[in-house]
RODO-2510 file (C-alpha; in nm, 4 decimals, decimal comma):
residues 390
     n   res          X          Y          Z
     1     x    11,6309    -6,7198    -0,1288
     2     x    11,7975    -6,4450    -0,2598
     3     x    11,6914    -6,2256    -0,0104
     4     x    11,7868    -6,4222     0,2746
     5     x    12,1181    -6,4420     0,1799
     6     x    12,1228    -6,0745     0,1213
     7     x    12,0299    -6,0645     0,4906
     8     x    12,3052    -6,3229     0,5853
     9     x    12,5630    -6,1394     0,4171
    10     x    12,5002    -5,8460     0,5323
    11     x    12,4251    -5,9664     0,9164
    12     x    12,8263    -6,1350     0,8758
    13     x    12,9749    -5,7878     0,7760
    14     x    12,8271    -5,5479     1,0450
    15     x    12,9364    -5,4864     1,3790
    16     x    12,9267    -5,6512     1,6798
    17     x    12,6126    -5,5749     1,9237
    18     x    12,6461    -5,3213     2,1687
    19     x    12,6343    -5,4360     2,4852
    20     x    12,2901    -5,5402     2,7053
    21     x    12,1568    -5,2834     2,9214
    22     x    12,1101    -5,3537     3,2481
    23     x    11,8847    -5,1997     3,4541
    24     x    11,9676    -5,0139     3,8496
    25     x    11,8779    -5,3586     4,0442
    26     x    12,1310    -5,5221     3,8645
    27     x    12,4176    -5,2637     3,8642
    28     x    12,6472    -5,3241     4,1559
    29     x    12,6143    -5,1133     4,4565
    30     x    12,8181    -4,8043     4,4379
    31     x    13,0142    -4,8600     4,7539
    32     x    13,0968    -4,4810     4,9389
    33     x    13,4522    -4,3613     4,9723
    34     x    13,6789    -4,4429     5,2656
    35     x    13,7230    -4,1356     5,5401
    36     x    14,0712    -4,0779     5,6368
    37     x    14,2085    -4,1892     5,9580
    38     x    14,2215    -3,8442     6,0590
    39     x    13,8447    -3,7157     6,0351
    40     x    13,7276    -4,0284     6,2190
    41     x    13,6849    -3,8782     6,5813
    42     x    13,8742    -4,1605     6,7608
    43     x    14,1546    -4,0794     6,9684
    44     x    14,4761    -4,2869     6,8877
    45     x    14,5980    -4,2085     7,2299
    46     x    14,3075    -4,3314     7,3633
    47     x    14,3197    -4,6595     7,1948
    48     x    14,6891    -4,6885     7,2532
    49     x    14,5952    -4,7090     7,6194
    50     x    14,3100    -4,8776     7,6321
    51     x    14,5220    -5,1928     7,4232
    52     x    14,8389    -5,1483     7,6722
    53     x    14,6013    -5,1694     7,9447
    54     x    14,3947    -5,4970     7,7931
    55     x    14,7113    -5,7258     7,7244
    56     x    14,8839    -5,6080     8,0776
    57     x    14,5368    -5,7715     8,2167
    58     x    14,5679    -6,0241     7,9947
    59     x    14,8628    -6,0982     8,0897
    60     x    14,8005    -6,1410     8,4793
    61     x    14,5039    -6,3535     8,3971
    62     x    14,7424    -6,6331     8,1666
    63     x    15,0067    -6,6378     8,5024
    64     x    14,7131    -6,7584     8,7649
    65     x    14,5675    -6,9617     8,4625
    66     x    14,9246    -7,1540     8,4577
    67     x    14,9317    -7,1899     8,8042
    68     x    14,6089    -7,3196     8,8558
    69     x    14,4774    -7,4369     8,5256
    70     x    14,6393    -7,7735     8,3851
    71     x    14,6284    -7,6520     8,0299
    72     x    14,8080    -7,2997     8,1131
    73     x    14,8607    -6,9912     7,8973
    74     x    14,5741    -6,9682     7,5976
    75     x    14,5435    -6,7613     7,3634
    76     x    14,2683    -6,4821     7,3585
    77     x    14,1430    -6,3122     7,0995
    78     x    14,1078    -5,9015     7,0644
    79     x    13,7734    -5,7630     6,9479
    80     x    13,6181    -5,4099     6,8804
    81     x    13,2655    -5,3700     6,9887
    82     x    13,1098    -5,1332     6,8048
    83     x    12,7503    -4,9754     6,8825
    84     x    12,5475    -4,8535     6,6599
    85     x    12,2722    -4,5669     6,6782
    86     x    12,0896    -4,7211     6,3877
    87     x    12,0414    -5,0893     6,3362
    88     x    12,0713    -5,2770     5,9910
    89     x    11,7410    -5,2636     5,7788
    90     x    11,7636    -5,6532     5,7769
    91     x    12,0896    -5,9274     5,8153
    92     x    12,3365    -5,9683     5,5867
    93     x    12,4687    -6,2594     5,5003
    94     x    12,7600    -6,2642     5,3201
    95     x    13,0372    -6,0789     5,5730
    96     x    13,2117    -5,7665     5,5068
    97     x    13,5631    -5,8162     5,4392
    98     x    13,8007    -5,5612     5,6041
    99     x    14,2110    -5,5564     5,4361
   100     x    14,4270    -5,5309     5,7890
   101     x    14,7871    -5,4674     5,7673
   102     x    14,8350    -5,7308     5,9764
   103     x    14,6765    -6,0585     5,9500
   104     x    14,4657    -6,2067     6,2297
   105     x    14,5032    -6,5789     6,1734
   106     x    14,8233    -6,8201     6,1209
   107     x    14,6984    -7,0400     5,8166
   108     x    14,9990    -7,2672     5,8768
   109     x    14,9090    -7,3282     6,2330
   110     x    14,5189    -7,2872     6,1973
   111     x    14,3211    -7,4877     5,9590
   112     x    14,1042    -7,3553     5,6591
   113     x    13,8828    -7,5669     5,4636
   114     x    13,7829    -7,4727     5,0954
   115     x    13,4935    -7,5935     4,9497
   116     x    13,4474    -7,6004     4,5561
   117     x    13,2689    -7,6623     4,2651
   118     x    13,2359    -8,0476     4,1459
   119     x    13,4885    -8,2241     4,0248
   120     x    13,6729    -8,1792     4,3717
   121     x    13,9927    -8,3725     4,2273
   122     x    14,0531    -8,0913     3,9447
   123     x    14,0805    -7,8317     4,1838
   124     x    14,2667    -7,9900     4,4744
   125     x    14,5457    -8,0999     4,1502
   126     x    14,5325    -7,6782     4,0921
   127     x    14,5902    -7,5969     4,4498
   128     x    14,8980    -7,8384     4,4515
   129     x    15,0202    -7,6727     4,0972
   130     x    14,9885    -7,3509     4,2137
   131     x    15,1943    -7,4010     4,5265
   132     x    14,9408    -7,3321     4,7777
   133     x    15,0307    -7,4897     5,1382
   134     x    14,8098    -7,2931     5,3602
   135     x    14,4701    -7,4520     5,2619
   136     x    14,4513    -7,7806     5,4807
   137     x    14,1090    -7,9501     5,3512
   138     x    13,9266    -7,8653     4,9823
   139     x    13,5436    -8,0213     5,0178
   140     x    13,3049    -8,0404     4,6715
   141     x    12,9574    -7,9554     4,7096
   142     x    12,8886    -8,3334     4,6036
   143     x    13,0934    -8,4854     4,9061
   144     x    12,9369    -8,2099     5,1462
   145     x    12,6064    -8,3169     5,0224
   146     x    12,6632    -8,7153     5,1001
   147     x    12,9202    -8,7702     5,3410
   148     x    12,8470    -8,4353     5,5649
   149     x    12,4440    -8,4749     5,5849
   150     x    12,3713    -8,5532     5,9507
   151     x    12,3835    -8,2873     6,2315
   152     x    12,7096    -8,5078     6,3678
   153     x    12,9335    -8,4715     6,0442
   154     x    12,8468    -8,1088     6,0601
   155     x    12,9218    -8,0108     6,3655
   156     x    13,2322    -8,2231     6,3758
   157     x    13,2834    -8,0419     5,9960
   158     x    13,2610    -7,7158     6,1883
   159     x    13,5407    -7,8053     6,4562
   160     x    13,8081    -7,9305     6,2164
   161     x    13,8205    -7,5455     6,0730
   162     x    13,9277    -7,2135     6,2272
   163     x    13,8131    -7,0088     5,8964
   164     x    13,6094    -7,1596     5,5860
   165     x    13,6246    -7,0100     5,1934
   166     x    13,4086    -7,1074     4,9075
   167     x    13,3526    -7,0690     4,5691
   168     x    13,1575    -6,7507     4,4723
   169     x    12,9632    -7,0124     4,1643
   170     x    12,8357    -7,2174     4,4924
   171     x    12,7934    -7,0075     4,7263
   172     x    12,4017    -7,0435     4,7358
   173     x    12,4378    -7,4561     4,7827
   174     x    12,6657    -7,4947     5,0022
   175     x    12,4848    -7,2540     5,2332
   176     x    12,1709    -7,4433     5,2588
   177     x    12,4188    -7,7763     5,2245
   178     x    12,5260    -7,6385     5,5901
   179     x    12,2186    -7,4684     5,7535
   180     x    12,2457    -7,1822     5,9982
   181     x    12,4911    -7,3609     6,2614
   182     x    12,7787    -7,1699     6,0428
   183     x    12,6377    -6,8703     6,0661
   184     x    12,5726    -6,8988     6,4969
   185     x    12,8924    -6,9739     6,5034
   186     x    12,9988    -6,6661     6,3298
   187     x    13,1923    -6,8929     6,0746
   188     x    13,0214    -6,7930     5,7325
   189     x    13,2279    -6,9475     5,4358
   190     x    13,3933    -6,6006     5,3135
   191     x    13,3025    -6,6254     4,8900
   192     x    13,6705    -6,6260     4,6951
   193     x    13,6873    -6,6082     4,2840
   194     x    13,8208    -6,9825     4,2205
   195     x    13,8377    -6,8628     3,8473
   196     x    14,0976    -6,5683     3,8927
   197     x    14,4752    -6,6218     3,7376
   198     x    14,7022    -6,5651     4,0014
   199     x    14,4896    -6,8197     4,2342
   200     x    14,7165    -6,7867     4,5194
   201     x    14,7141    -6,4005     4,5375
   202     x    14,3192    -6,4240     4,5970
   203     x    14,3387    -6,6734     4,8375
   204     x    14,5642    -6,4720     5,0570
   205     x    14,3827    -6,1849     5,0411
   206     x    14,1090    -6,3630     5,1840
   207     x    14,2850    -6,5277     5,4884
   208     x    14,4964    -6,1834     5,5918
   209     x    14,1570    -6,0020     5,6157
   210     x    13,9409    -5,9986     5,8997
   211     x    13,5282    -5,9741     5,8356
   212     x    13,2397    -5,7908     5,9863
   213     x    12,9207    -5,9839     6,0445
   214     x    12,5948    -5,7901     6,0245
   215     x    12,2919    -5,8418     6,2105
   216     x    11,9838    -5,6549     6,2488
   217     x    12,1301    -5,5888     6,6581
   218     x    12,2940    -5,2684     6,7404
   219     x    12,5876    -5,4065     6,8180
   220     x    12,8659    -5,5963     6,6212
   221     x    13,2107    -5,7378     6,7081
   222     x    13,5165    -5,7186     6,5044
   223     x    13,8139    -5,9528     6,5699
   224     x    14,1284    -5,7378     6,5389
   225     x    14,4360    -6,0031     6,6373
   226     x    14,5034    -6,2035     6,9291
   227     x    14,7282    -6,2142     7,1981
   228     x    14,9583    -6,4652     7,0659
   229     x    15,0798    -6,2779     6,7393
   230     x    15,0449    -5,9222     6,7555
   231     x    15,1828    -5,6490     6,9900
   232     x    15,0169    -5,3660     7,0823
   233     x    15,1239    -5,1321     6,7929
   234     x    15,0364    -5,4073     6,5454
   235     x    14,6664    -5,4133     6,6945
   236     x    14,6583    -5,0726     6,7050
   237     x    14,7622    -5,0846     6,3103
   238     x    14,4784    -5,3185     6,2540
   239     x    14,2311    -5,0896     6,5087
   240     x    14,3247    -4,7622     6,2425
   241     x    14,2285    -4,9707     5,9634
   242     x    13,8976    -5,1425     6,0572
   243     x    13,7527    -4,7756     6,1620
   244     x    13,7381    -4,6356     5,8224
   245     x    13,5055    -4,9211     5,7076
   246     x    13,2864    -4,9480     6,0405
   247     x    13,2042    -4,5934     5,9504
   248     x    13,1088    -4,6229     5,5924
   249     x    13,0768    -4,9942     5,4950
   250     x    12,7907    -5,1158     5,7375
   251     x    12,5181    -5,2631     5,4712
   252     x    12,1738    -5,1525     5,5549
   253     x    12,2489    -4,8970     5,7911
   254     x    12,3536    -4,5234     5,7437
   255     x    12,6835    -4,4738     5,5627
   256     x    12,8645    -4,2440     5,8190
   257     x    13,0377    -4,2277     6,1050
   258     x    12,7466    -3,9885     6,3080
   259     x    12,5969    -4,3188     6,3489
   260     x    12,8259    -4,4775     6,5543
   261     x    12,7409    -4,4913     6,9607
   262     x    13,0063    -4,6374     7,1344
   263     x    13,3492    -4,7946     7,0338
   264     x    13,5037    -5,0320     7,2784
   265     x    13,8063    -5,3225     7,2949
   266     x    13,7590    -5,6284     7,4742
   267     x    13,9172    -6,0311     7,4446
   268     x    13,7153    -6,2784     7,4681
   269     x    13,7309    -6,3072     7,8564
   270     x    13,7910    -5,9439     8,0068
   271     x    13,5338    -5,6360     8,0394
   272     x    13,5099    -5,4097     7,7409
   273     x    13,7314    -5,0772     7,7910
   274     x    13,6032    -4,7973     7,5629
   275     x    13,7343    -4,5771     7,3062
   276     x    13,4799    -4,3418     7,1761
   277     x    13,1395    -4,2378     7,3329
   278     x    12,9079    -4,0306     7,1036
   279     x    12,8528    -3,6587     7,2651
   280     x    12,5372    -3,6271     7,5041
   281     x    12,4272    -3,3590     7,2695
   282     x    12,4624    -3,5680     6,9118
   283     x    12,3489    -3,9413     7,1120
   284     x    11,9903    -3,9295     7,0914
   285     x    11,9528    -3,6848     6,7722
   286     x    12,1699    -3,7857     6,4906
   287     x    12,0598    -4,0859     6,2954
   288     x    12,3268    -4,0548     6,0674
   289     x    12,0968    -4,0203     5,7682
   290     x    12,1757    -3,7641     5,4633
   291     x    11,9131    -3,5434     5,3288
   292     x    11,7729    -3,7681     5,0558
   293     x    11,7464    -4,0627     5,2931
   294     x    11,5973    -3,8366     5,5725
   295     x    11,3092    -3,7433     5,2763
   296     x    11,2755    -4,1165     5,2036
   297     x    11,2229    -4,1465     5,5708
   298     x    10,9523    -3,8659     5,5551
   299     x    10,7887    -4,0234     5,2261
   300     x    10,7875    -4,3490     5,3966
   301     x    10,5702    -4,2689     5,7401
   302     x    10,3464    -4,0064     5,5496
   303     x    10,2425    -4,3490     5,3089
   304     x    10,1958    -4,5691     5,6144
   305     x     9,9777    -4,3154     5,8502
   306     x     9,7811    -4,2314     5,4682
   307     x     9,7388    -4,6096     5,4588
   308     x     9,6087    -4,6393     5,7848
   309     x     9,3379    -4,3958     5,7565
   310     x     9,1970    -4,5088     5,4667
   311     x     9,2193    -4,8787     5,6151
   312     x     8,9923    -4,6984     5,8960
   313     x     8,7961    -4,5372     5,6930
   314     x     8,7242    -4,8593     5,5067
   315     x     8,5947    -5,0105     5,8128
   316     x     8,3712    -4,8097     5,8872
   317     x     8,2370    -4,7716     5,5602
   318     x     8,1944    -5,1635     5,6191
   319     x     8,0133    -5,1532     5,9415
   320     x     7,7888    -4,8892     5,8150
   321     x     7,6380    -5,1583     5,5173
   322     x     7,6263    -5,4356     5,7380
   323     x     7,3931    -5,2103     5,9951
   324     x     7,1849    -5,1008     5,6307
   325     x     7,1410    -5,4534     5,5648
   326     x     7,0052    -5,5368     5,8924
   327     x     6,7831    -5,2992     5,8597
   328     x     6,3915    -5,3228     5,8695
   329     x     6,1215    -5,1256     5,7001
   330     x     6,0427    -4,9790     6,0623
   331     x     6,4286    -4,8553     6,0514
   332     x     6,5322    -5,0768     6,3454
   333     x     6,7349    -5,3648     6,3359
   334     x     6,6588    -5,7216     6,3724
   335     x     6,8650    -5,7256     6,6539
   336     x     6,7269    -5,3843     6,8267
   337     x     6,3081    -5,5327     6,7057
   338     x     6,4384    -5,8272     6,8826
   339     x     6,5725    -5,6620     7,2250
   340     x     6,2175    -5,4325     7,2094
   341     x     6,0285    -5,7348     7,2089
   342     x     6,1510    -5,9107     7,5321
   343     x     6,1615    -5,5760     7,7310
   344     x     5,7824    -5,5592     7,6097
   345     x     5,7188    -5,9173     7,7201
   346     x     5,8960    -5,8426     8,0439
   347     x     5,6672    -5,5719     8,1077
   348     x     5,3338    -5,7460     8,0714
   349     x     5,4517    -6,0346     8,2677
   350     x     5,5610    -5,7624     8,5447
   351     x     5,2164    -5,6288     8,5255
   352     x     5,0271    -5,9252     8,5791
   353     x     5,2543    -6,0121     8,9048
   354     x     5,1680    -5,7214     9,0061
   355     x     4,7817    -5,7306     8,9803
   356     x     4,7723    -6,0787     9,1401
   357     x     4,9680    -5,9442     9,4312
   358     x     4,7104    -5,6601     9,5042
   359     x     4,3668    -5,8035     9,4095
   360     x     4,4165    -6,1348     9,5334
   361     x     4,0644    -6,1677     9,7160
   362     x     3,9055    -6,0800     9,3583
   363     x     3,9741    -6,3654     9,1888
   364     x     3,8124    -6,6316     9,4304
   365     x     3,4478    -6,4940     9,3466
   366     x     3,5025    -6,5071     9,0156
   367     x     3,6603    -6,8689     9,0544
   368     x     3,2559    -6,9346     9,2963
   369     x     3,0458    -6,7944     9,0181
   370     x     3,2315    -7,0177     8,7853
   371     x     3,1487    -7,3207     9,0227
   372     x     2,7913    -7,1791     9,0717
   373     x     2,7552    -7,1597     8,6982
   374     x     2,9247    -7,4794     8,6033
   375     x     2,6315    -7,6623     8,8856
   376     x     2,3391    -7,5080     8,7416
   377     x     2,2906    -7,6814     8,4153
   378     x     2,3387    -8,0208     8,6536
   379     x     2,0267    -7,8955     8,9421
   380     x     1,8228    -7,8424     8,5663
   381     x     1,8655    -8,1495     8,5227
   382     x     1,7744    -8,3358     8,8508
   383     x     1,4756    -8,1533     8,8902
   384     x     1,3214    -8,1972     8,5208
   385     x     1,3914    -8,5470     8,5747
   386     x     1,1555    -8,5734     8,8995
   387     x     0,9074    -8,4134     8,7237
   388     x     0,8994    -8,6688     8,4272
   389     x     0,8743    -8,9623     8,7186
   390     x     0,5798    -8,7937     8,8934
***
């Protein structure tokens, strides 16, 4: 007893633990720096043109829309199209968030929905303490489960929204609550932290960003503004500050802007106009890789065409045993013995054709003495029989 509660004492008096360890798969990802506007060969003049040029069609299109269409003007949104040299190792997800100067949605004129961790009432009464106005509808995981289960309440869940958040602690359940009609509709709920202070700052932050969904396609879209709110220097604003990230934030894909093929702006009725094509002499050779990911590259094909030739080799090491298995003492095959043995029966019976074809007049002697012989023993007979009557 006394030396446990040496131990205890002892134990009570020391130092706090240091900290766990936690191994590279756990670490988060190191994310690379952000290029400067200016070393990102894109020419603003270019893009100032190709904008002026996309709202002046714009434009024309909404006047014969009014004059012909009941509903009128409507708003259209702006997107860059970027191509890619490269494509994404596999899909992500969880969309990359991009800060714009300028925000691309109106909360107060389009709805965003919220869904959080149960109890749903504790953090609706939070949103209303904290002064937030611009979050229309908050959803728990609970209510999403029960009242939003049938294709119907989904897709008419998916209609009420223009933009959807959710907690970062759910994120997992509520995306296989909703299936993949979110993410076809390119309206994955963007993850906030629900546990932060200043609540309302984080929320913001999410709604005056635009996102970047990656696929495992070459090509990926990037909504800038819209018609309706910005002018053309405040999409040109949010144009400068999407191109840093599009040339070091793609996930799964090379972290630099050599692997970028095309840049072009489009809305989402007119043709694209573009921006940037990659040289003819840089289009088909750079991958965009650095030096250790080029090796990787090497490492990688060397291991596959290495395990393909000793897959080979192991089949033929396998077809090799099965033919020494099948083998007889003679050193044939029961399969080859087998093949011999009808050609040899073919033979004779090709033989024998052949005889009765040429010596056909033989055989009827032989077929008379056989009668002759077969009458003899009969004649005996007769004839030793008249002698024993006489």
């Amino acid at each position: 007893m006394a030396a446990i509660a040496t131990v205890t004492s002892t134990s009570s008096t020391s130092q706090a633990p240091p900290p766990l360890w936690k191994p590279a798969s756990v670490a988060p990802r190191q994310l690379p720096s952000l290029p400067a506007r200016a070393d990102i060969p894109v020419s603003s003049a270019q893009c100032e043109k190709a904008l002026n040029a996309l709202l002046k069609h714009v434009e024309k299109v909404q006047e014969e829309r009014g004059e012909q269409e009941l509903l009128g003007e409507q708003e259209e949104k702006v997107f860059l199209v970027v191509g890619l040299k490269q494509a994404p190792k596999r899909e992500t997800h969880k969309p990359v968030r991009i800060p714009v100067p300028h925000p691309v949605m109106n909360p107060r004129e389009s709805p965003v929905t919220l869904f959080v961790k149960d109890p749903q009432r504790e953090y609706k009464d939070l949103i209303a303490s904290s002064n937030i106005g611009f979050i229309s509808r908050v959803v728990g995981l609970d209510k999403l489960r029960k009242k939003h289960k049938t294709y119907e309440a989904k897709r008419q869940l998916l209609k009420e929204a223009d933009l959807f958040l959710v907690d970062d602690r759910v994120m997992v359940d509520v995306g296989k609550c909703l299936g993949k009609m979110w993410r076809d509709a390119k309206k994955q709920p963007i993850p906030v932290a629900i546990q932060r202070k200043d609540l309302k700052v984080e929320l913001e932050r999410a709604i005056a960003s635009t996102y970047m969904n990656v696929t495992t396609g070459t090509a990926l879209s990037i909504k800038i503004g819209t018609t309706d709110l910005h002018s053309a220097s405040e999409l040109l604003a949010n144009l400068d500050a999407v191109l840093p990230y599009i040339a070091s934030r793609i996930p799964q894909a090379p972290t630099s802007f050599s692997n970028i093929q095309s840049l072009h702006l489009k809305t989402s009725t007119s043709t694209s106009l573009p921006i940037y094509n990659a040289p003819l002499s840089e289009r088909f050779e750079g991958t965009g890789l650095t030096a250790e990911q080029e090796k990787e590259r090497a490492e990688k094909l060397e291991k596959k065409k290495a395990e393909k030739e000793e897959r080979r080799k192991r089949e033929e090491e396998r077809e090799a045993r099965k033919k020494e298995r099948t083998a007889t003492k003679d050193g044939q095959g029961r399969f080859e013995k087998k093949r011999e043995r009808d050609e040899d029966e073919g033979e004779d019976e090709e033989v024998e054709a052949a005889a009765e074809e040429e010596a056909p007049e033989a055989k009827e002697p032989k077929a008379k003495k056989a009668k002759k012989a077969a009458a003899a023993p009969s004649a005996g007979k007769k004839a030793s029989a008249k002698k024993s009557k006489a």
